[in-house]
C-alpha positions as CSV (number, residue, x, y, z in Angstrom):
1,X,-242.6,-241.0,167.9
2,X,-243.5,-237.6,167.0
3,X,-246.5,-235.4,166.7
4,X,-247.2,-232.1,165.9
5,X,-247.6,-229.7,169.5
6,X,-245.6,-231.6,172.3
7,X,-248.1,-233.3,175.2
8,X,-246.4,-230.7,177.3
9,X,-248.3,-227.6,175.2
10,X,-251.9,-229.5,175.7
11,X,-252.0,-230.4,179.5
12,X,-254.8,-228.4,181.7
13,X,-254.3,-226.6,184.5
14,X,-254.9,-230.2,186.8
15,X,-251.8,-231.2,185.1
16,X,-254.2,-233.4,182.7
17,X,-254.7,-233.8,178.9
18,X,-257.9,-233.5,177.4
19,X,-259.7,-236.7,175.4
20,X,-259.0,-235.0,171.8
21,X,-255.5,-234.4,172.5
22,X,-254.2,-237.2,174.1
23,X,-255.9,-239.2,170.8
24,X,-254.1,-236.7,168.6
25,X,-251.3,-237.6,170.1
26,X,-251.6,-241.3,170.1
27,X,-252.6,-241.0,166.6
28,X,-249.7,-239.1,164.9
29,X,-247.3,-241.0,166.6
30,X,-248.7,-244.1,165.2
31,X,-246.0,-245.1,162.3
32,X,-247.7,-247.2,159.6
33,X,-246.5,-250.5,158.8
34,X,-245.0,-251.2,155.3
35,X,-244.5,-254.8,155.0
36,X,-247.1,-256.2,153.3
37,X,-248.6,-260.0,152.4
38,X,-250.2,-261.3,149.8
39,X,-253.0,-263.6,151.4
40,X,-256.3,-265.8,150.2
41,X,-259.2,-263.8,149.5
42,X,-261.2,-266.4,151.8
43,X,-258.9,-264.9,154.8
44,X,-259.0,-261.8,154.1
45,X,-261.8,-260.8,156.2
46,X,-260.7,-257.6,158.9
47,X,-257.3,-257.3,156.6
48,X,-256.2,-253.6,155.5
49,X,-255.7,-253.2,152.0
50,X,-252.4,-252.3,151.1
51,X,-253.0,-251.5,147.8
52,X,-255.8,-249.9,145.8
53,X,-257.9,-252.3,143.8
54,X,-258.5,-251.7,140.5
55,X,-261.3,-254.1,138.6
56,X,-260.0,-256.2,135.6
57,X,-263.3,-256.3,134.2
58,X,-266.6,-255.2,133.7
59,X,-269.5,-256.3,136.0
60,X,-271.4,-257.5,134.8
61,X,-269.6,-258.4,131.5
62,X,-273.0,-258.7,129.4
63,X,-276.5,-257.1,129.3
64,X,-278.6,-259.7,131.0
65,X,-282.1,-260.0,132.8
66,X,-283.2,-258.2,136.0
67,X,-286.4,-260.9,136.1
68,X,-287.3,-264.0,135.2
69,X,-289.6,-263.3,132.0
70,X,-289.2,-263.2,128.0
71,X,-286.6,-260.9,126.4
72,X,-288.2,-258.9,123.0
73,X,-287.8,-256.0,121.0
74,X,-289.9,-253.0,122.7
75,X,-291.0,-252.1,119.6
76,X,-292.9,-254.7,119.0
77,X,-295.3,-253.3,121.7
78,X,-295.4,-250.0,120.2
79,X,-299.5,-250.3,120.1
80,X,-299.9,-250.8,123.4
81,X,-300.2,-254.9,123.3
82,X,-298.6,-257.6,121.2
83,X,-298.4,-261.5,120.5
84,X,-295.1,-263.2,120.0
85,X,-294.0,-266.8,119.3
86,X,-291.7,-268.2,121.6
87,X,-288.6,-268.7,119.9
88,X,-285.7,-269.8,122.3
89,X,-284.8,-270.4,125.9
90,X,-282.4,-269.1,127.7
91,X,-281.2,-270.1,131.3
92,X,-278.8,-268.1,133.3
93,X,-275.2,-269.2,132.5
94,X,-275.8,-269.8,128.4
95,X,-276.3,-267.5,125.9
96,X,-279.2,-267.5,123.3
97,X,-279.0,-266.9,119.5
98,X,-280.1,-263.6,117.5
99,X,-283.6,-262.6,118.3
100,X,-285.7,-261.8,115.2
101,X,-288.4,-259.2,115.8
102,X,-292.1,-260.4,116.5
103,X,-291.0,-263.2,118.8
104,X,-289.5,-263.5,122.7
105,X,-286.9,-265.7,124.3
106,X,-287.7,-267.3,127.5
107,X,-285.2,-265.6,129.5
108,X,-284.5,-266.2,133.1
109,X,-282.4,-264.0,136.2
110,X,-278.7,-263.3,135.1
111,X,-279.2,-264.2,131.9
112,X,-277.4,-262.3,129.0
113,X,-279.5,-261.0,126.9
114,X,-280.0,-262.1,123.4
115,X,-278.8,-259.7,120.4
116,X,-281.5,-258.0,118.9
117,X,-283.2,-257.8,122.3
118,X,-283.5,-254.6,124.1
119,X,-286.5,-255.1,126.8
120,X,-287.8,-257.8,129.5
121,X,-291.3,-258.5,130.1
122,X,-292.3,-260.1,133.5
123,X,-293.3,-263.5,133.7
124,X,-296.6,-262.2,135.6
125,X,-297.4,-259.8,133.0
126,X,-297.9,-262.2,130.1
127,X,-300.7,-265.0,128.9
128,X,-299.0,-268.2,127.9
129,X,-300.9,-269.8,125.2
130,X,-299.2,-272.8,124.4
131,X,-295.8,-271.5,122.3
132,X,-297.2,-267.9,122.2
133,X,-297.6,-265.2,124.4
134,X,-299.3,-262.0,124.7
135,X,-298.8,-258.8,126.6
136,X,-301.0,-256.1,127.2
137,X,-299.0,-253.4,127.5
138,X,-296.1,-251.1,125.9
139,X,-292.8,-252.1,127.5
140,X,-290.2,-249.7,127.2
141,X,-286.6,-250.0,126.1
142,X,-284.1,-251.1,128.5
143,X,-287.1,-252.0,130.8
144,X,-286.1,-255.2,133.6
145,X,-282.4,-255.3,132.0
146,X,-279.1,-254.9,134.0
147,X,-276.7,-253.1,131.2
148,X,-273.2,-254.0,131.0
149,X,-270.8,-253.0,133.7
150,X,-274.0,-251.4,135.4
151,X,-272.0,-251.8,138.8
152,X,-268.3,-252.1,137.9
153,X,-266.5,-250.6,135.0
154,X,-263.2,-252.2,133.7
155,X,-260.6,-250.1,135.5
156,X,-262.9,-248.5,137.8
157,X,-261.1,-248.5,141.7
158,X,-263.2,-250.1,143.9
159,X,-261.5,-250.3,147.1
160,X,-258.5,-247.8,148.2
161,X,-255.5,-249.0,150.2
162,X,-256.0,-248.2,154.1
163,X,-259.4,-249.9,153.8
164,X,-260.5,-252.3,156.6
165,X,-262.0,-255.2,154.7
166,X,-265.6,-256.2,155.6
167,X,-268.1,-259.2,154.3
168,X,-269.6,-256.9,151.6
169,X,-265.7,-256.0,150.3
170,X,-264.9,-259.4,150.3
171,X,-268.1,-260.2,148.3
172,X,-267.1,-257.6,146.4
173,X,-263.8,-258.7,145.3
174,X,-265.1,-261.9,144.6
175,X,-267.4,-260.9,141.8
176,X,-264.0,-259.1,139.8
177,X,-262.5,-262.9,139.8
178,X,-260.0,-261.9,142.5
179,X,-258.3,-264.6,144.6
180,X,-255.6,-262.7,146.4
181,X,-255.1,-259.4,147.6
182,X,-252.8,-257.2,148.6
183,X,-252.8,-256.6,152.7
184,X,-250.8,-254.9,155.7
185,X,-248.9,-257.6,157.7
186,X,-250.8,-257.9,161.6
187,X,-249.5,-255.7,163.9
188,X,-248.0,-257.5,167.1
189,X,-248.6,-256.6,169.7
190,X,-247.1,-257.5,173.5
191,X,-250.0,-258.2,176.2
192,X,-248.8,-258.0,179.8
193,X,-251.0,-257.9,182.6
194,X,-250.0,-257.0,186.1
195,X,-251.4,-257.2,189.8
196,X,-250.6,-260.2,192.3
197,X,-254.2,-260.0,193.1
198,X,-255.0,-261.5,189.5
199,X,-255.6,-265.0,188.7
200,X,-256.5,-267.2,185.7
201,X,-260.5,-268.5,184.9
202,X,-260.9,-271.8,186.1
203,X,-258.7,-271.1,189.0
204,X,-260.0,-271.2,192.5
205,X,-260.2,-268.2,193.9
206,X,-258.0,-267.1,197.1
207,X,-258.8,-264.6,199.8
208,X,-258.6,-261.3,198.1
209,X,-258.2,-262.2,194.5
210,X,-260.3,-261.7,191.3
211,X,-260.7,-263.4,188.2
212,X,-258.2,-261.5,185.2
213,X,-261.2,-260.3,182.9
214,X,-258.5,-257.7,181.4
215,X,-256.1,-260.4,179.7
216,X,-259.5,-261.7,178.1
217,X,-261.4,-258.0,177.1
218,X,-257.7,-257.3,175.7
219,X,-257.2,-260.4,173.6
220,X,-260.7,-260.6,171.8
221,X,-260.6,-256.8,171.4
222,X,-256.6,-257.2,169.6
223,X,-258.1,-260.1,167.9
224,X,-261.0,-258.6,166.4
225,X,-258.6,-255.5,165.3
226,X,-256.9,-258.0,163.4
227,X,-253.6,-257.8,165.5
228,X,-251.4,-260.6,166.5
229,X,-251.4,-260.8,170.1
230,X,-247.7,-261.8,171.8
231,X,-249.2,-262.6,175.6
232,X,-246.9,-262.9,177.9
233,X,-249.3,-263.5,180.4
234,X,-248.7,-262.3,184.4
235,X,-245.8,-260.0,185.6
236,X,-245.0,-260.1,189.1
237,X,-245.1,-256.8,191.3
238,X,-242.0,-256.0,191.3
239,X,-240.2,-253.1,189.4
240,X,-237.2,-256.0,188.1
241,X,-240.3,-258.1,186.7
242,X,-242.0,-255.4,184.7
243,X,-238.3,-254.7,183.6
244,X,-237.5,-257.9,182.0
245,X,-240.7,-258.5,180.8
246,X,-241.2,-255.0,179.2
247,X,-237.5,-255.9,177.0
248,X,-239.0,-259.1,175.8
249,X,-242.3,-257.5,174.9
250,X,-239.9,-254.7,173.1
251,X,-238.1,-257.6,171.2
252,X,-241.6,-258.9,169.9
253,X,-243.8,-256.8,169.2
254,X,-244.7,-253.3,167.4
255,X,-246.8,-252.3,170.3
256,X,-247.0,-253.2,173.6
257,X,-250.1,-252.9,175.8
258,X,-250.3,-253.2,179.7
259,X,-253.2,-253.4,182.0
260,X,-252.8,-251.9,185.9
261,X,-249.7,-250.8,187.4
262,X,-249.8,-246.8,185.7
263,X,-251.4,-245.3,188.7
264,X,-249.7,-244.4,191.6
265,X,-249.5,-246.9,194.4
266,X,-246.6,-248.4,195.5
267,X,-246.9,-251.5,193.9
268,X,-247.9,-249.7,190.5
269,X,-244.1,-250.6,188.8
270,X,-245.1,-249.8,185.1
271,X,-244.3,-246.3,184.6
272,X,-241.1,-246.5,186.5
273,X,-240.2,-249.7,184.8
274,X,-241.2,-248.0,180.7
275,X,-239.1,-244.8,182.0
276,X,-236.1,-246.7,183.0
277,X,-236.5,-248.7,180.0
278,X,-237.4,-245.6,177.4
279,X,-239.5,-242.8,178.3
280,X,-242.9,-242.1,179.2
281,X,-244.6,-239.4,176.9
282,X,-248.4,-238.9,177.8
283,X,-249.5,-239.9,181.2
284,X,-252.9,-239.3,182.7
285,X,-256.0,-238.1,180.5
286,X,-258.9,-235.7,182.1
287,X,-261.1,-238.1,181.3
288,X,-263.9,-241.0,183.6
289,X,-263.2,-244.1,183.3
290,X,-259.3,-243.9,182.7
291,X,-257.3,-241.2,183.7
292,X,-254.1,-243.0,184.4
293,X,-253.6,-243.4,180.8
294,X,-250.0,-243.6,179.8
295,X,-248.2,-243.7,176.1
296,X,-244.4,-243.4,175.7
297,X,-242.0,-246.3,174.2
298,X,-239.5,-249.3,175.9
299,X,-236.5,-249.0,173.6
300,X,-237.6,-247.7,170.0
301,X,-241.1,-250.2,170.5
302,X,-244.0,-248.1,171.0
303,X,-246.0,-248.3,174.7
304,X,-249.7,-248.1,176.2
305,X,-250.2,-248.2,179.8
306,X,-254.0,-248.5,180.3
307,X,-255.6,-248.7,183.7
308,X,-256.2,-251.6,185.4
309,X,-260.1,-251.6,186.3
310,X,-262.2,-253.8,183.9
311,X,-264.3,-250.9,182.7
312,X,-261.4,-248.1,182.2
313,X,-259.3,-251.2,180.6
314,X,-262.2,-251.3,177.5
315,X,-263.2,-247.5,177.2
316,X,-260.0,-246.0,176.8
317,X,-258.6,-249.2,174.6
318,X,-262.3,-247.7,172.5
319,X,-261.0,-244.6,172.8
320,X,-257.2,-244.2,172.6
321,X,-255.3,-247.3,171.9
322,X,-257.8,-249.1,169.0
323,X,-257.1,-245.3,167.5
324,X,-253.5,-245.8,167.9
325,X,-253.6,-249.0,166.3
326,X,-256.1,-248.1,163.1
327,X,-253.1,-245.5,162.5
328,X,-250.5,-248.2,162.6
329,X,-252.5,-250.0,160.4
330,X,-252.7,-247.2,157.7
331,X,-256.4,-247.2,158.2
332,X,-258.1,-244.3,156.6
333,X,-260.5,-244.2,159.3
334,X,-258.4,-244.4,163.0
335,X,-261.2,-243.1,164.8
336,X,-264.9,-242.7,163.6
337,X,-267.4,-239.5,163.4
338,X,-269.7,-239.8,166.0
339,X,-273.6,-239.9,165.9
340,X,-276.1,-237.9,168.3
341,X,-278.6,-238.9,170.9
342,X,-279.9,-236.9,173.9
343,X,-279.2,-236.5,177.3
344,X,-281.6,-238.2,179.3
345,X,-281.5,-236.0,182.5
346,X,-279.8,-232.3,183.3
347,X,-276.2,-232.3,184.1
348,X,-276.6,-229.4,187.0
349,X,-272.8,-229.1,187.6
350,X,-270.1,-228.6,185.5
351,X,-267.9,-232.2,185.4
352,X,-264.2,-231.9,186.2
353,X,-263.6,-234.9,184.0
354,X,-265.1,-235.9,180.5
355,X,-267.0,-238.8,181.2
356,X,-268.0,-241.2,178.6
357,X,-270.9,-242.9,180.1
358,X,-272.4,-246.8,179.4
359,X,-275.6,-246.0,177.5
360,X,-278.5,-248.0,175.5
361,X,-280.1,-246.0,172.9
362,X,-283.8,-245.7,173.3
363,X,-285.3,-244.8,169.3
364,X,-287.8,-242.5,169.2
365,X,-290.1,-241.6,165.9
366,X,-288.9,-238.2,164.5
367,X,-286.5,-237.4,167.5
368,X,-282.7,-238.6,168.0
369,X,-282.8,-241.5,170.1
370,X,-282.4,-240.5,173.6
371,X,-279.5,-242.1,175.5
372,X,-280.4,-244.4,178.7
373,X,-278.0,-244.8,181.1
374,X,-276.4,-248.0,182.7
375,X,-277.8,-247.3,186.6
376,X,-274.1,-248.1,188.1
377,X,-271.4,-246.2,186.0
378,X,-268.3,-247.0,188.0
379,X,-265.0,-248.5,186.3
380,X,-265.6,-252.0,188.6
381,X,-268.8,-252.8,186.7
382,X,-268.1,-254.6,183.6
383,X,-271.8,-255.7,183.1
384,X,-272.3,-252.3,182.1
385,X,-270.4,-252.4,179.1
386,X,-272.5,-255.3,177.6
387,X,-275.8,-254.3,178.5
388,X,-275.0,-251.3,177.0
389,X,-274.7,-250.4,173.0
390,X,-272.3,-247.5,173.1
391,X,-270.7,-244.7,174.9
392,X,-272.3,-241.4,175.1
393,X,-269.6,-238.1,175.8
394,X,-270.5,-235.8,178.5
395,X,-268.0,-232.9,178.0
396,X,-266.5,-231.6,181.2
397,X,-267.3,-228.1,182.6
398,X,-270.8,-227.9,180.8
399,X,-274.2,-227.4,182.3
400,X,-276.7,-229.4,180.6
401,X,-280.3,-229.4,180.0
402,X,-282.3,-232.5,179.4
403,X,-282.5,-233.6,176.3
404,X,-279.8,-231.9,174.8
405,X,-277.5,-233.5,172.0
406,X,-274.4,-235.5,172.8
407,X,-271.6,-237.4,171.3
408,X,-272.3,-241.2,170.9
409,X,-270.2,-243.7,170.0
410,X,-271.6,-247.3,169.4
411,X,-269.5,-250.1,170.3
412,X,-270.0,-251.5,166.3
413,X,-268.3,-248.3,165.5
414,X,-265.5,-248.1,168.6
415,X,-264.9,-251.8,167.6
416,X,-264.9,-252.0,164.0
């Protein structure tokens, strides 16, 4: 677990590293899996390439019709009009015969096109007269035809390993004739959630306790990363619990990932428990929602401690451990560039913490889209995060005027 410039050389003077860092961090640390699967193409979906894809053939493999209408030879509209005899049909998926100047094949989408033929005429554009038509106008070569390998060349590389695979890859990979391809294994990780407080949905609730939202956000977020999620559920507060359940997380997984217990309270065990069981590397990010952000390892297995409030749990998984992961991954892409949309109001006083704020983008003809914010923006209020469609950055110790241009990241993006 190593990256270059310690965490020690990156903390502020509050003892606190900065958003960029503590990512840098967590994403040069990150040590790409090498095992590797072979798997169905129809379950590929989400699945990192592992290998550059190379296409076997061309696509598409023929000349062939961009409309339904009659193939000719442009030339035989050289005066401006012609009338040709109808000599063949030819439906997509069968091939016609030799076309002999002064006549047209009926031709029809996807359909190779004929030999001789070099040009399609639209149906619309032609008067059938029984066996015959005639067109009143010059067509020009190559006019309405899809040339061979007009997308795809034989050999070309269409997708590079590290690629995430989405619908239109898939598709992609489809149309070369491939079945199977070539992807990372899932990376395992170890959910634990802590806080006696916490209880399962479809539980009645008891005086003081609330509903585990976290083991839920967590799962479908791990999921939708295409990770294998090890859950091993609720850990008791005490510091022997976390212990034991932090070795068995170490012996199944590549990553662990903990909710609640890296702050400071007494009955916060995680950070002792990951130091007595490895070390604790990164702790605390000068950032709102989630500064108690911890990264380190439990024997050689690699650790996240993320906050334990609903909100801070799914910003800084957005932010810093969905990074982390990408990297593992071998992802060419661990975090995304961001896009701009404006500040809504001034920021009069300088923030001591970068806050990534809950915002709906409001479009706005010829402008960027100007950021509206979630009325309640503290880490309790998870309704925030789906009425909203992204976070927007608000850098700390910056005055800001209304209107002015800030990082947004959509949740598509933070997600993906």
């Amino acid at each position: 677990m190593s990256a270059s410039g310690s965490a020690a050389d990156c903390f502020s003077a509050d003892g606190m590293l900065s958003a960029d860092e503590a990512r840098r961090i967590l994403i040069e640390s990150a040590v790409p899996l090498t095992e590797t699967e072979r798997v169905p193409l129809v379950t590929a979906l989400g699945r990192v390439l592992a290998a550059d894809v190379t296409s076997p053939l061309d696509v598409p493999g023929h000349d062939n019709s961009a409309m339904d209408g009659y193939a000719i030879h442009a030339a035989d509209t050289a005066t401006g009009s012609a009338e040709l005899s109808v000599a063949q049909r030819i439906p997509a998926g069968t091939v016609g015969t030799s076309l002999e100047p002064g006549t047209a094949a009926r031709i029809f989408t996807g359909a190779p096109m004929p030999e001789g033929a070099n040009a399609v005429v639209m149906q619309e554009e032609v008067v059938v007269e029984g066996e015959r038509i005639r067109i009143g106008r010059r067509i020009a070569p190559g006019e309405n035809v899809r040339p061979r390998a007009n997308d795809v060349a034989s050999g070309d590389v269409v997708l590079h390993a590290g690629e995430c695979l989405r619908p239109q890859a898939v598709g992609l990979l489809a149309s070369l004739g491939v079945a199977e391809v070539e992807v990372v294994r899932r990376l395992r990780v170890a959910l634990l959630n802590t806080g006696d407080e916490i209880v399962e949905p479809g539980t009645p609730l008891g005086p003081g306790q609330i509903y585990n939202s976290n083991r839920y956000t967590l799962t479908a977020c791990l999921q939708q990363a295409g990770c294998e999620v090890v859950d091993l559920g609720q850990v008791e507060d005490t510091l022997e619990a976390t212990r034991a359940a932090l070795r068995e997380a170490a012996g199944r997984a590549d990553l662990i990932i903990t909710s609640g217990g890296v702050s400071v309270g007494e009955k916060d065990h995680i950070r002792a428990a990951v130091e007595a069981e490895g070390e604790i590397s990164l702790w605390r990010v000068r950032t709102k929602p989630g500064k108690p952000l911890a990264f380190g390892r439990v024997g050689e297995t690699p650790f996240i401690g993320l906050p334990g409030n609903p909100v801070s749990v799914f910003v800084t998984l957005c932010l810093f451990g969905l990074p982390y992961i990408r990297a593992a991954q071998g992802r060419r892409d661990p975090f995304p560039a961001p896009l701009l949309a404006c500040l809504p109001h001034a920021v009069e006083r300088p923030l001591k913490r970068r806050e990534f704020v809950r915002v709906r983008l409001e479009h706005r003809a010829g402008a960027l889209p100007l950021a509206q914010w979630f009325p309640r923006q503290g880490s309790d209020v998870l309704t925030s995060t789906v009425w909203a469609d992204g976070l927007l950055e608000i850098t700390e110790d910056s005055v800001l005027p209304e209107g002015a241009p800030l990082n947004y990241w959509s949740f598509e993006q933070l997600l993906s």
